[in-house]
Gaussian input, Z-matrix of N, CA and C with variables (Angstrom, degrees):
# hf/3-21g

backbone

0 1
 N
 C     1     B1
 C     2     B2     1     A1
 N     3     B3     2     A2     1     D1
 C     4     B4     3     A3     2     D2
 C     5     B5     4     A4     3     D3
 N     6     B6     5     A5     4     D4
 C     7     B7     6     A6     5     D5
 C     8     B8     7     A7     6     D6
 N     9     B9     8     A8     7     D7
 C    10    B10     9     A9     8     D8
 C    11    B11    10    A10     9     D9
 N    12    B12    11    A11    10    D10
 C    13    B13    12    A12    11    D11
 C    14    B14    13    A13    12    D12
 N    15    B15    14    A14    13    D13
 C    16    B16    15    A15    14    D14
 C    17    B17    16    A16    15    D15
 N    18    B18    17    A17    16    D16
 C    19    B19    18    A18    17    D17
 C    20    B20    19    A19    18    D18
 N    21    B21    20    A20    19    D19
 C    22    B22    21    A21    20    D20
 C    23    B23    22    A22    21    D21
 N    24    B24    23    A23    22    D22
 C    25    B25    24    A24    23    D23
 C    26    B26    25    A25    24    D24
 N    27    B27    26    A26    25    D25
 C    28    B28    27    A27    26    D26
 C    29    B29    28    A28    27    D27
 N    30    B30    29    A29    28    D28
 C    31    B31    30    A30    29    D29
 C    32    B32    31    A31    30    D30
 N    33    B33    32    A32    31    D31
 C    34    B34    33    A33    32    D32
 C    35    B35    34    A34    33    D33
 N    36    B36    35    A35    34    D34
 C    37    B37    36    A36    35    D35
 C    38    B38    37    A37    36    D36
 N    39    B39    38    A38    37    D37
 C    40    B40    39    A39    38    D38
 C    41    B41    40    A40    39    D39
 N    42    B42    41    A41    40    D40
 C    43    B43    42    A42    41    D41
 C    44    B44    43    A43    42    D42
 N    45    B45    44    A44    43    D43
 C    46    B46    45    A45    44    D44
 C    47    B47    46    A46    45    D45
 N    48    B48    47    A47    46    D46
 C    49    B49    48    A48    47    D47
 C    50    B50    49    A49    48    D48
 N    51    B51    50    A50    49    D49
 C    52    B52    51    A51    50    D50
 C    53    B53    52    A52    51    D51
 N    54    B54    53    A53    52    D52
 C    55    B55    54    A54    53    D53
 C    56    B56    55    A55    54    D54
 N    57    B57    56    A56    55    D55
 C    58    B58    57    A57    56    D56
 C    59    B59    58    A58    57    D57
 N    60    B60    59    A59    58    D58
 C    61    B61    60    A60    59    D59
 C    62    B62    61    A61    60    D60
 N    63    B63    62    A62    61    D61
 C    64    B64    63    A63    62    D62
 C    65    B65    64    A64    63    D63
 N    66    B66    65    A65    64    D64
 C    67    B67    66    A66    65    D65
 C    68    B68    67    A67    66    D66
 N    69    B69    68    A68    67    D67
 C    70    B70    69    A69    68    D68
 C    71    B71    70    A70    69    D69
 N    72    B72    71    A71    70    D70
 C    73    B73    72    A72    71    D71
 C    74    B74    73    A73    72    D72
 N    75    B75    74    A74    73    D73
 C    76    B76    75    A75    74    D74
 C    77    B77    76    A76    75    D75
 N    78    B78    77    A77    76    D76
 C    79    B79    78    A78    77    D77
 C    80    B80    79    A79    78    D78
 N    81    B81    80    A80    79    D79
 C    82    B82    81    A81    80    D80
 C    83    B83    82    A82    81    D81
 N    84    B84    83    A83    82    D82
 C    85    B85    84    A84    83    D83
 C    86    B86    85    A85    84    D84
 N    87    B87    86    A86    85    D85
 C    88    B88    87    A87    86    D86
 C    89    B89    88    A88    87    D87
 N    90    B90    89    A89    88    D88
 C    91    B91    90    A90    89    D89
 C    92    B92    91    A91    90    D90
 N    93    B93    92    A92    91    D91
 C    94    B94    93    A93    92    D92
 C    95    B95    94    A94    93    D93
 N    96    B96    95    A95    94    D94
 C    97    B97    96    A96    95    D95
 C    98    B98    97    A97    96    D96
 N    99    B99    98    A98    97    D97
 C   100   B100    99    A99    98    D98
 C   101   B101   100   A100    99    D99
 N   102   B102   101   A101   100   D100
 C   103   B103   102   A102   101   D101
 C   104   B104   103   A103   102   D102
 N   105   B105   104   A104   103   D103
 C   106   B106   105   A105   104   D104
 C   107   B107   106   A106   105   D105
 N   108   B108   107   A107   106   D106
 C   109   B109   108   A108   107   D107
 C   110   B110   109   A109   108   D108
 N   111   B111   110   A110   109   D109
 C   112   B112   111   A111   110   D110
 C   113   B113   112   A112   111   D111
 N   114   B114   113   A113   112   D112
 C   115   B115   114   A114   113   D113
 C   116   B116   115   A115   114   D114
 N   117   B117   116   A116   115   D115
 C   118   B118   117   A117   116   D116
 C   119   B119   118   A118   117   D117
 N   120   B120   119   A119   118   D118
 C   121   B121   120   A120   119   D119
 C   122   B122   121   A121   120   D120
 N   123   B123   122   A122   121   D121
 C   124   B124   123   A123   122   D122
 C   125   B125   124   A124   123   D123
 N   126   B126   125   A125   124   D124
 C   127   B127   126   A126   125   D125
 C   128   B128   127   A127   126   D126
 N   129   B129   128   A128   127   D127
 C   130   B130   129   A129   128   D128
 C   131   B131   130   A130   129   D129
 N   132   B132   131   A131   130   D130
 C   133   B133   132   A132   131   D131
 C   134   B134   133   A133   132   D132
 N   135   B135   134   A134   133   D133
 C   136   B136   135   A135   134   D134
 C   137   B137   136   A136   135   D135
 N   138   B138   137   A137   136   D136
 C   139   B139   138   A138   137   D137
 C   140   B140   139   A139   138   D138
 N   141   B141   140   A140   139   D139
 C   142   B142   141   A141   140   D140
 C   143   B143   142   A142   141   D141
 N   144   B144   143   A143   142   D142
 C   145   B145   144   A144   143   D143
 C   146   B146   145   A145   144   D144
 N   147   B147   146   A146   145   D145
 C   148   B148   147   A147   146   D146
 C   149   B149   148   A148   147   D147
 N   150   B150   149   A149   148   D148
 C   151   B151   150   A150   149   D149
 C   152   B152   151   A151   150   D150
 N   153   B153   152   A152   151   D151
 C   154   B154   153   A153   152   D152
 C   155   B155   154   A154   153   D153
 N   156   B156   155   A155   154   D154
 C   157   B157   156   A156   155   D155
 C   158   B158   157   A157   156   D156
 N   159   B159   158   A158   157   D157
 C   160   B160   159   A159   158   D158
 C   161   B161   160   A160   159   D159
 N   162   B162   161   A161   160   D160
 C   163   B163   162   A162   161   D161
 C   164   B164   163   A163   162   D162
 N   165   B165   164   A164   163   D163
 C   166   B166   165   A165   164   D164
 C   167   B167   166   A166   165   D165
 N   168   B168   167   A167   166   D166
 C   169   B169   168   A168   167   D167
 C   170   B170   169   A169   168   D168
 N   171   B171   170   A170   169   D169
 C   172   B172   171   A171   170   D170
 C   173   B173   172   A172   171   D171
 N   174   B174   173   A173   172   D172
 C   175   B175   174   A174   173   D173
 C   176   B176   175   A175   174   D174
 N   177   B177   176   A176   175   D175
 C   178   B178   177   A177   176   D176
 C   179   B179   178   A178   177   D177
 N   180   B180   179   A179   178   D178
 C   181   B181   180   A180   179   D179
 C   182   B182   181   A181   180   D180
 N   183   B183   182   A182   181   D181
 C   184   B184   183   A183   182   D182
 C   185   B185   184   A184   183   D183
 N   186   B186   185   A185   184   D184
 C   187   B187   186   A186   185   D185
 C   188   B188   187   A187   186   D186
 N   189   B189   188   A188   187   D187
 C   190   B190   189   A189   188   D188
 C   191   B191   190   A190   189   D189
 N   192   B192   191   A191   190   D190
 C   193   B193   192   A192   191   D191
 C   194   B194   193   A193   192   D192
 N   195   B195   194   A194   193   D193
 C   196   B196   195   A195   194   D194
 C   197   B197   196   A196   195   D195
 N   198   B198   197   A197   196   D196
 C   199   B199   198   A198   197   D197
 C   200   B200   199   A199   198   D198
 N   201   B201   200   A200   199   D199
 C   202   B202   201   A201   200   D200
 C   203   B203   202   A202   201   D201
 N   204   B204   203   A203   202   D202
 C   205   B205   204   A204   203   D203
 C   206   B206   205   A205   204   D204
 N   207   B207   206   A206   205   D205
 C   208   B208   207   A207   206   D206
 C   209   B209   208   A208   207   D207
 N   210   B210   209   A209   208   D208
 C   211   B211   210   A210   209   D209
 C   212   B212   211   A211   210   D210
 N   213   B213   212   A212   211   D211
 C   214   B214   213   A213   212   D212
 C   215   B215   214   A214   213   D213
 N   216   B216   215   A215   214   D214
 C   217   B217   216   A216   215   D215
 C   218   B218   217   A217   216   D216
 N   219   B219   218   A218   217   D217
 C   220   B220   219   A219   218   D218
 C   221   B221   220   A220   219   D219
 N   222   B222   221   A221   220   D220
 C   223   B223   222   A222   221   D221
 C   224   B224   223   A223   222   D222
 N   225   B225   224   A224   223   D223
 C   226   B226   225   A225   224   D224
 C   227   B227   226   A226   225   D225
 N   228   B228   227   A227   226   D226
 C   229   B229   228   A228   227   D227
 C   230   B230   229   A229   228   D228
 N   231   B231   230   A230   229   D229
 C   232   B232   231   A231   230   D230
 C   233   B233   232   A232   231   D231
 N   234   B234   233   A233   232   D232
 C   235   B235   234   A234   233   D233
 C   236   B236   235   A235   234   D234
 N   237   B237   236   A236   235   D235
 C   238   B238   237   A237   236   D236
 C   239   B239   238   A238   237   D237
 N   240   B240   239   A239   238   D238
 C   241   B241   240   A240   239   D239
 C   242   B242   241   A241   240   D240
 N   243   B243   242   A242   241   D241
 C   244   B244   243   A243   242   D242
 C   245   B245   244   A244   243   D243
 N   246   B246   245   A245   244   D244
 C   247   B247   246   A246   245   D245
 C   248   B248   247   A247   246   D246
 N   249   B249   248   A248   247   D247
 C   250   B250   249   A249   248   D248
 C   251   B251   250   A250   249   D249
 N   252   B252   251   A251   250   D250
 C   253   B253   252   A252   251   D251
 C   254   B254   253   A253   252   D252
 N   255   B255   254   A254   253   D253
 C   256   B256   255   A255   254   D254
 C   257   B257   256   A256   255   D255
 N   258   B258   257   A257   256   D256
 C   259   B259   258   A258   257   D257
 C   260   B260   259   A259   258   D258
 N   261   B261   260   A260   259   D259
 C   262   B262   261   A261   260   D260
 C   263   B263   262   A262   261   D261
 N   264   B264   263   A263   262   D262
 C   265   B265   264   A264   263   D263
 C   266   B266   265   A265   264   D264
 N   267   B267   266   A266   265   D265
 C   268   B268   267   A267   266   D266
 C   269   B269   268   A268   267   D267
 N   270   B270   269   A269   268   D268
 C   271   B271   270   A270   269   D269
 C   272   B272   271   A271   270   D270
 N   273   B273   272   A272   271   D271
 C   274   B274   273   A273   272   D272
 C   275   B275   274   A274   273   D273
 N   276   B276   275   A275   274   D274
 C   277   B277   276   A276   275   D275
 C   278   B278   277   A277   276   D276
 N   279   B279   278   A278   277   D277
 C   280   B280   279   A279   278   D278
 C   281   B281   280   A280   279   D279
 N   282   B282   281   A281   280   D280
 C   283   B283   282   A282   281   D281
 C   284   B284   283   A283   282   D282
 N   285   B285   284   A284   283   D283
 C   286   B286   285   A285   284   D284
 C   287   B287   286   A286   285   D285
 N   288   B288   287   A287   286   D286
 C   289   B289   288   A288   287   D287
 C   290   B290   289   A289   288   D288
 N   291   B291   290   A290   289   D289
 C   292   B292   291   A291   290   D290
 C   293   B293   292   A292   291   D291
 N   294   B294   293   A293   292   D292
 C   295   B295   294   A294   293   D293
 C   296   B296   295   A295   294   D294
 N   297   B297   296   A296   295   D295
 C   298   B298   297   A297   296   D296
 C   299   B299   298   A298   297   D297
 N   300   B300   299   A299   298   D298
 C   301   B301   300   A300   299   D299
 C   302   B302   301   A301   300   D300
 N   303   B303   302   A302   301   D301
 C   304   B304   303   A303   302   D302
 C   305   B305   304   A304   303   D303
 N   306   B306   305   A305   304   D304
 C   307   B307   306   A306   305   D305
 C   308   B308   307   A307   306   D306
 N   309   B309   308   A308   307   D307
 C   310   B310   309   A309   308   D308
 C   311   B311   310   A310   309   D309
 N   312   B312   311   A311   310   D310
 C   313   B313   312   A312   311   D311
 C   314   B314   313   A313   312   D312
 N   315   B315   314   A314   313   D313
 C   316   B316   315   A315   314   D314
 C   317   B317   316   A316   315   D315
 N   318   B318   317   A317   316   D316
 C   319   B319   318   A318   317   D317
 C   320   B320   319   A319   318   D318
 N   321   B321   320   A320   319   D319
 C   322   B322   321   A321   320   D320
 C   323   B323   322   A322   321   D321

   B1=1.4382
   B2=1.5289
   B3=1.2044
   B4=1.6723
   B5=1.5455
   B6=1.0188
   B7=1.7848
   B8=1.9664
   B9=0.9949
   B10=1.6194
   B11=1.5197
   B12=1.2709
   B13=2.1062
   B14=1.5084
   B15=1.2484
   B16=1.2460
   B17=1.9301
   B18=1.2915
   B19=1.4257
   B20=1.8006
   B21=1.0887
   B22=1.2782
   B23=1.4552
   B24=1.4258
   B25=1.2763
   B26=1.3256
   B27=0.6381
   B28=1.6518
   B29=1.2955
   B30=1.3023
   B31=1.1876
   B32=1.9012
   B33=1.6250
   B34=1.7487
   B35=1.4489
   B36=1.6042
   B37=1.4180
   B38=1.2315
   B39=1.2013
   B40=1.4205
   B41=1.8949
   B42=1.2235
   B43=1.0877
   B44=1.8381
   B45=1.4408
   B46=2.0065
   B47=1.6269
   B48=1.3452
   B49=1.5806
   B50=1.8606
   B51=1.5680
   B52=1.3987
   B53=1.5643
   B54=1.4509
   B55=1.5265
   B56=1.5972
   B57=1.9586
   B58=0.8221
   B59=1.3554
   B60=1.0569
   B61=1.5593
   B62=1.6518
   B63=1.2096
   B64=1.4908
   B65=1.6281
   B66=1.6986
   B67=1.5227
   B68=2.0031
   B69=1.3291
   B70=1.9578
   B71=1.3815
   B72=1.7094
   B73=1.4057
   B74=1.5888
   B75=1.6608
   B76=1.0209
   B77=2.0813
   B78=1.0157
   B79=1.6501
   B80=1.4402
   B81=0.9869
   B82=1.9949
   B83=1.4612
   B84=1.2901
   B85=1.4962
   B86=1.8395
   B87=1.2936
   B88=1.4616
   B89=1.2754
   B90=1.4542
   B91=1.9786
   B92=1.5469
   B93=1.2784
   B94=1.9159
   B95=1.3217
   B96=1.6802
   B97=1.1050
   B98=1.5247
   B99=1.1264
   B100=1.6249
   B101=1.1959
   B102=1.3723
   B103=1.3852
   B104=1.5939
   B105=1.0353
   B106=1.4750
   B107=1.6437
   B108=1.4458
   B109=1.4108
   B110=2.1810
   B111=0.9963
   B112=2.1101
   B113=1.4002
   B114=0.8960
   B115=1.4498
   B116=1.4813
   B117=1.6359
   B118=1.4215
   B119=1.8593
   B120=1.2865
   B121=1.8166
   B122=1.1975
   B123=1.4706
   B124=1.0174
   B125=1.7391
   B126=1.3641
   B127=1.2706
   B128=1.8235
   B129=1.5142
   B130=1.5809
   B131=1.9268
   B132=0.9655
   B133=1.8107
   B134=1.4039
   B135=1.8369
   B136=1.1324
   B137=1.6711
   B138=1.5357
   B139=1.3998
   B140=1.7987
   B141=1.6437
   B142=1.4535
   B143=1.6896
   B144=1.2038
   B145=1.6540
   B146=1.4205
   B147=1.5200
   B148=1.3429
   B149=1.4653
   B150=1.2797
   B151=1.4477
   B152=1.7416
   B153=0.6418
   B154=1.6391
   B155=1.6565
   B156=1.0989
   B157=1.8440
   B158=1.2009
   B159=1.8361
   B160=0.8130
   B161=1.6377
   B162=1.2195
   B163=1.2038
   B164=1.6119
   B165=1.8071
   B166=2.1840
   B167=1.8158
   B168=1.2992
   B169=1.4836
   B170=1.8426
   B171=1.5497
   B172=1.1539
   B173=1.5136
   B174=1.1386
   B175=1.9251
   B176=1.9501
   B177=0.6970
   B178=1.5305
   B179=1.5192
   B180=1.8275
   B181=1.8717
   B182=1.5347
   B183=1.1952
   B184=1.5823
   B185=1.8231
   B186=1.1071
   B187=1.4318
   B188=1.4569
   B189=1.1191
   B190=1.6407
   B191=1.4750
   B192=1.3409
   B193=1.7969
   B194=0.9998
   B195=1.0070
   B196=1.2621
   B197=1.6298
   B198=1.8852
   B199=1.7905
   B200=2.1176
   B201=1.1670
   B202=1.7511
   B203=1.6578
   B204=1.3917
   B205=1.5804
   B206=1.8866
   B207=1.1900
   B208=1.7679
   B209=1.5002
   B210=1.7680
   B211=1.2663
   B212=1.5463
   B213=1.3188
   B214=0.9410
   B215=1.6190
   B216=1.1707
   B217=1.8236
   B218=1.6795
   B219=1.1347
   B220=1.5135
   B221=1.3961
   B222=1.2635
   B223=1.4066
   B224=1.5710
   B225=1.0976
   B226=1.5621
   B227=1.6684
   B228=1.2311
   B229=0.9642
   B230=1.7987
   B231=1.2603
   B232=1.3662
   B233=1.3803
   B234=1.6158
   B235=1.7743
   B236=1.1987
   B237=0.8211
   B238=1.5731
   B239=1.6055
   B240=1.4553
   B241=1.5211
   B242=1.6673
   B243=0.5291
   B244=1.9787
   B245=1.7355
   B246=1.1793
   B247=1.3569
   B248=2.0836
   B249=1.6421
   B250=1.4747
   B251=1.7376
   B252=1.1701
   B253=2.0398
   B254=1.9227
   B255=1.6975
   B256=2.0102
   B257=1.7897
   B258=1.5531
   B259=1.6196
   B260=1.6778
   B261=1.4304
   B262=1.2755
   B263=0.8856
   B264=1.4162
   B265=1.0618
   B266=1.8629
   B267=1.3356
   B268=1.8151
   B269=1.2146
   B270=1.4423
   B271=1.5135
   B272=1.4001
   B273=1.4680
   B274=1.7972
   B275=1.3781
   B276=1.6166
   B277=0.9383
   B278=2.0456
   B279=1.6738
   B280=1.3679
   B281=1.7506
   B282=1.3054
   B283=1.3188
   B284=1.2395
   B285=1.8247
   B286=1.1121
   B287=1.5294
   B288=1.2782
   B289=1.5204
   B290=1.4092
   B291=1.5111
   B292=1.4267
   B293=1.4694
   B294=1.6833
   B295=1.1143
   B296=1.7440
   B297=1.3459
   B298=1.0508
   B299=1.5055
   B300=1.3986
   B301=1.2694
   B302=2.0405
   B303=1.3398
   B304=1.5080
   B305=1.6513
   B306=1.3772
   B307=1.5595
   B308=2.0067
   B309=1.4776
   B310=1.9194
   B311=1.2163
   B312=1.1799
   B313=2.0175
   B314=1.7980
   B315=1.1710
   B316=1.9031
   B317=1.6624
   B318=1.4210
   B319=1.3910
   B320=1.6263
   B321=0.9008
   B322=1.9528
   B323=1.0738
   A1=108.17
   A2=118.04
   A3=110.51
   A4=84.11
   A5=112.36
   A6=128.62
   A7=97.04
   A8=116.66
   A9=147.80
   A10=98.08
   A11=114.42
   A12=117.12
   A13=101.32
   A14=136.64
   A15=131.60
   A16=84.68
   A17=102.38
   A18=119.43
   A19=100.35
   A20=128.79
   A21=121.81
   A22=111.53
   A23=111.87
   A24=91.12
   A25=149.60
   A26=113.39
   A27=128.39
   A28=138.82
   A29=107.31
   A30=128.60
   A31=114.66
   A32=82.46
   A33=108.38
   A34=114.89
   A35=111.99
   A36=117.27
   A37=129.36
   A38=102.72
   A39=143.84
   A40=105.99
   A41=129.19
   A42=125.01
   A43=124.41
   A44=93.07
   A45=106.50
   A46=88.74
   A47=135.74
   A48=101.18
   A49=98.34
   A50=117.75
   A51=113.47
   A52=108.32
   A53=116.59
   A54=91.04
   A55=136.69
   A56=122.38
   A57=141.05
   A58=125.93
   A59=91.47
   A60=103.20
   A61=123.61
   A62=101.31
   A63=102.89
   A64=133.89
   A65=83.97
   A66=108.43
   A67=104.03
   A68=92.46
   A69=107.54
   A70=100.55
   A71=104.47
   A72=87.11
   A73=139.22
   A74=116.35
   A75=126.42
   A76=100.18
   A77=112.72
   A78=108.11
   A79=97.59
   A80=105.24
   A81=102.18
   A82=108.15
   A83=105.21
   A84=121.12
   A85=114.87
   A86=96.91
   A87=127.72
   A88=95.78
   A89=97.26
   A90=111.87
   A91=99.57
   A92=98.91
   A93=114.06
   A94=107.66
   A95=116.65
   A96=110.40
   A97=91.97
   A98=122.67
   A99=114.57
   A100=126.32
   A101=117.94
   A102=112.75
   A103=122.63
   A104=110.88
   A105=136.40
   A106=120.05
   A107=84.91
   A108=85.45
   A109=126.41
   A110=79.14
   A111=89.27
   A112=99.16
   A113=149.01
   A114=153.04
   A115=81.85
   A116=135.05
   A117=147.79
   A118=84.02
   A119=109.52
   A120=105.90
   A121=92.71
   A122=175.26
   A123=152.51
   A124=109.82
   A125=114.21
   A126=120.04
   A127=105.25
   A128=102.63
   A129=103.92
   A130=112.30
   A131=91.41
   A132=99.57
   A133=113.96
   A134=115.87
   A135=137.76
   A136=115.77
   A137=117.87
   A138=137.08
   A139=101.88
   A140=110.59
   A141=123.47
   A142=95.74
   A143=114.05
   A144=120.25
   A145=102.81
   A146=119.51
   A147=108.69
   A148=124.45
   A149=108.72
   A150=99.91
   A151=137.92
   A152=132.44
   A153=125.39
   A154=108.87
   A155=93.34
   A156=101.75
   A157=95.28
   A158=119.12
   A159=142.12
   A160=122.53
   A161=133.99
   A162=125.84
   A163=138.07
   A164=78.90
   A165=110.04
   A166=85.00
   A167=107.96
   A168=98.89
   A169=132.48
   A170=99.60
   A171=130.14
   A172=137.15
   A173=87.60
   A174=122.71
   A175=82.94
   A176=126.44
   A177=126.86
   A178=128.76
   A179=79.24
   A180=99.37
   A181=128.75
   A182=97.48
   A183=87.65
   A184=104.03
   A185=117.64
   A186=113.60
   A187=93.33
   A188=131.25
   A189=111.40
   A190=85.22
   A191=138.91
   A192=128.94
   A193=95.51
   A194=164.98
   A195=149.65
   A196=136.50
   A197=80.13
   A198=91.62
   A199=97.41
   A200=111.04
   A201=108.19
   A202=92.80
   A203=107.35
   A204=105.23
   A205=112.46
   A206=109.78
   A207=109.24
   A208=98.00
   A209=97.64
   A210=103.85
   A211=126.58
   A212=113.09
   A213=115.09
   A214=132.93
   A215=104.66
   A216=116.00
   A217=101.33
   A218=121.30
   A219=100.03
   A220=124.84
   A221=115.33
   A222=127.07
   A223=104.07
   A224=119.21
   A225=130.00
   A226=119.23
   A227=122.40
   A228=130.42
   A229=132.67
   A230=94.62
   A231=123.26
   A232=122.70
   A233=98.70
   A234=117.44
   A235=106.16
   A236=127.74
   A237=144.62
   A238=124.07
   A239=85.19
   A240=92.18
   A241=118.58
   A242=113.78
   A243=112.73
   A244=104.34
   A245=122.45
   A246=116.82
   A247=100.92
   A248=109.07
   A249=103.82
   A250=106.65
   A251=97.41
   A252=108.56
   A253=85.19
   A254=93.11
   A255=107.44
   A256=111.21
   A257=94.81
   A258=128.13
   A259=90.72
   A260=128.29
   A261=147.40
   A262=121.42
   A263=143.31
   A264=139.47
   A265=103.30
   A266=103.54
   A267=97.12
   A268=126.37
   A269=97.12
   A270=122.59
   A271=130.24
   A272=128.66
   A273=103.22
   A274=101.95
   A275=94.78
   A276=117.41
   A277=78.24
   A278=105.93
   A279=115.10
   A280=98.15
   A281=128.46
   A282=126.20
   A283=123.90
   A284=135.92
   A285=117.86
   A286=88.67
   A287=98.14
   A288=126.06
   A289=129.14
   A290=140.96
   A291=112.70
   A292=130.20
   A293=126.45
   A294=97.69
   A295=106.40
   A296=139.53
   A297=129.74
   A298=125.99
   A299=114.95
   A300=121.15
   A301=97.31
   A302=105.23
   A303=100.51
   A304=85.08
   A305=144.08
   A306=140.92
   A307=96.04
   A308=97.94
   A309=79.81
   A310=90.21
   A311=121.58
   A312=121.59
   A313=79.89
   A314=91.08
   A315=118.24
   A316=110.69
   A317=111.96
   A318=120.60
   A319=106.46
   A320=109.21
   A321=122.31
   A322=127.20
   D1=143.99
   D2=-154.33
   D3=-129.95
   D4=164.13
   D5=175.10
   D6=-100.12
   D7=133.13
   D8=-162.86
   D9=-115.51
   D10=128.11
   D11=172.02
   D12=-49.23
   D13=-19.52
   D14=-155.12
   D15=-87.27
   D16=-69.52
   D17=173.62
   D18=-27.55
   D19=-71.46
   D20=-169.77
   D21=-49.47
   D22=-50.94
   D23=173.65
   D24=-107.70
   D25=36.76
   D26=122.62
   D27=-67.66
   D28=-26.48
   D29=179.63
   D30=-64.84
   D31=-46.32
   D32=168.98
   D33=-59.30
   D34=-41.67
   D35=167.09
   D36=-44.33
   D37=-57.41
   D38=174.70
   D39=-51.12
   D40=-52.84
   D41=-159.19
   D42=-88.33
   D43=0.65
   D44=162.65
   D45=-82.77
   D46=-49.66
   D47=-151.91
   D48=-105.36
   D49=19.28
   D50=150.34
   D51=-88.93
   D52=-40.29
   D53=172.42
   D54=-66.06
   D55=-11.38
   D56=138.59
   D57=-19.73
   D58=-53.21
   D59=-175.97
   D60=-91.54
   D61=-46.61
   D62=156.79
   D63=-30.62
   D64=-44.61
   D65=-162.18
   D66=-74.57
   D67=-25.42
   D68=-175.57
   D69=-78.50
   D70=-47.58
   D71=176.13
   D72=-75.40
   D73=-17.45
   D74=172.82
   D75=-63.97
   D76=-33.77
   D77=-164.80
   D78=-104.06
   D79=7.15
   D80=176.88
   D81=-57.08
   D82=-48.56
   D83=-176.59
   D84=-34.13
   D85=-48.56
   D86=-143.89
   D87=-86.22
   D88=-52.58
   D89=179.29
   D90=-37.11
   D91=-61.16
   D92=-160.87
   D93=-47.77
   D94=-31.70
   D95=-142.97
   D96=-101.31
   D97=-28.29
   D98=158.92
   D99=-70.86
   D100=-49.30
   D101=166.58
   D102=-27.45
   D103=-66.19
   D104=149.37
   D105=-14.58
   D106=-71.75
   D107=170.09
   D108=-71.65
   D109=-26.73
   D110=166.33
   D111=-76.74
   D112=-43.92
   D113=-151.38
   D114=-73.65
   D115=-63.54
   D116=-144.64
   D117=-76.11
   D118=-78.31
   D119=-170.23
   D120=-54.26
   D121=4.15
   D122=158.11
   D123=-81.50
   D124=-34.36
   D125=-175.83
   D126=-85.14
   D127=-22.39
   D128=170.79
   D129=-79.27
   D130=-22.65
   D131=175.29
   D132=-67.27
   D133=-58.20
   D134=165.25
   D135=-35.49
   D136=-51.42
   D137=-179.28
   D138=-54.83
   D139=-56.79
   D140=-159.30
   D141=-61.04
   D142=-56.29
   D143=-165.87
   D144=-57.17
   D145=-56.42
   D146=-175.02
   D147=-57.80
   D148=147.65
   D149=170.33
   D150=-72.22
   D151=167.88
   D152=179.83
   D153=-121.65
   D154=146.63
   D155=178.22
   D156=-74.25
   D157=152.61
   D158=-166.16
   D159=-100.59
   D160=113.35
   D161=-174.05
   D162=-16.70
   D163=-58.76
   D164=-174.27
   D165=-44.85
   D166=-55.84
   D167=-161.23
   D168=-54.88
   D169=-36.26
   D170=131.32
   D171=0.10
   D172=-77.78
   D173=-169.71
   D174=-92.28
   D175=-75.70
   D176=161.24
   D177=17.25
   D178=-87.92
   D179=157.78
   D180=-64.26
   D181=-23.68
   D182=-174.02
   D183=-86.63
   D184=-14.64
   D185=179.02
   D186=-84.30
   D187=-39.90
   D188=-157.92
   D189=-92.17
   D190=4.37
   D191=154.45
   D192=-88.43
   D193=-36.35
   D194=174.93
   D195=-50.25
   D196=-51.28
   D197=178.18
   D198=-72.62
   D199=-33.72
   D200=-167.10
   D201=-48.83
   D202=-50.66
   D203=-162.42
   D204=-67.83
   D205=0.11
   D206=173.30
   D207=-114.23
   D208=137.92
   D209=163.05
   D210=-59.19
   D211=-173.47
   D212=176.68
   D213=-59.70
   D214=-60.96
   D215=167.81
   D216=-50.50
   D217=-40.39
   D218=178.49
   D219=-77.73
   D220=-18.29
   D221=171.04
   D222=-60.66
   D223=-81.36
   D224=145.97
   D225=-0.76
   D226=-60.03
   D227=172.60
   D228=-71.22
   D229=-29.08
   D230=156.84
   D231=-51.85
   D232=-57.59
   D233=174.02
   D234=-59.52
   D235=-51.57
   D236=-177.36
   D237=-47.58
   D238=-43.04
   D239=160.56
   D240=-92.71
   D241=-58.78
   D242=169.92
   D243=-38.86
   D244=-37.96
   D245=175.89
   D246=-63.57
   D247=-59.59
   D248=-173.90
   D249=-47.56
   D250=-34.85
   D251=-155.27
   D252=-51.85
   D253=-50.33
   D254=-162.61
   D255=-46.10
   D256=-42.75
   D257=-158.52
   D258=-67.48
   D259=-62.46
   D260=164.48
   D261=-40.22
   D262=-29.55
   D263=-162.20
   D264=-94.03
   D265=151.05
   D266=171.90
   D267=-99.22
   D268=128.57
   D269=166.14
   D270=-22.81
   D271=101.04
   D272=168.99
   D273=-67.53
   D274=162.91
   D275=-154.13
   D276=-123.16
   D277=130.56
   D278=-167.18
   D279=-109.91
   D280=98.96
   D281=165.44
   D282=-82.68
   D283=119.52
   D284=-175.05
   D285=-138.85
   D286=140.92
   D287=161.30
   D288=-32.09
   D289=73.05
   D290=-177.31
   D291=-57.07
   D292=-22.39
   D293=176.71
   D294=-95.70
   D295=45.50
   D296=153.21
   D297=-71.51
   D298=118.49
   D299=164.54
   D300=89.31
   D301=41.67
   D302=-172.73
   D303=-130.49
   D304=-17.02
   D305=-106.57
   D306=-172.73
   D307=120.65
   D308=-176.43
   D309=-129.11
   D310=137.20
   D311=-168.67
   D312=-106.39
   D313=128.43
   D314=173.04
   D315=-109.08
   D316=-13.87
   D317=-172.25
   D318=-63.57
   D319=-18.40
   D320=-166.91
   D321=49.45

């Protein structure tokens, strides 16, 4: 099968919107991979503005689920101990100066 002048041109026609295409598909890759990547900083932007729930609240619930699920005497008993643990534990000891703030040195 032989190529014909008629054949060429068209062929010539034809060969701006195959290199078109060539050219999309060689950078298709590339497209994706930014796109991709804007899609990600846009969803990291989205993340920053919103607010986030807060831990305390968190830590919060799970103690007051905690205490619901013990009866009473153990709740009690619980207290009971955190009071001995408080009672046990040692005291600072607060030293303060009596003549501070009684006395004004003018000598310089």
């Amino acid at each position: 099968m032989s190529i014909k002048p008629i054949d060429l041109q068209t062929l010539f026609v034809k060969l701006d919107e195959v290199g078109k295409e060539q050219s999309i598909a060689k950078d298709q890759a590339a497209l994706q991979q930014s796109q991709a990547a804007r899609a990600q900083v846009a969803k990291e932007l989205e993340e920053d503005r919103r607010v986030g729930e807060s831990t305390e609240e968190s830590e919060a619930q799970a103690v007051k689920d905690e205490d619901e699920g013990q009866s009473g005497s153990q709740r009690r008993g619980r207290k009971s101990q955190d009071d001995e643990q408080a009672e046990n534990a040692p005291q600072k000891e607060v030293v303060t100066d009596p003549q501070v703030g009684k006395h004004i040195d003018i000598s310089g």
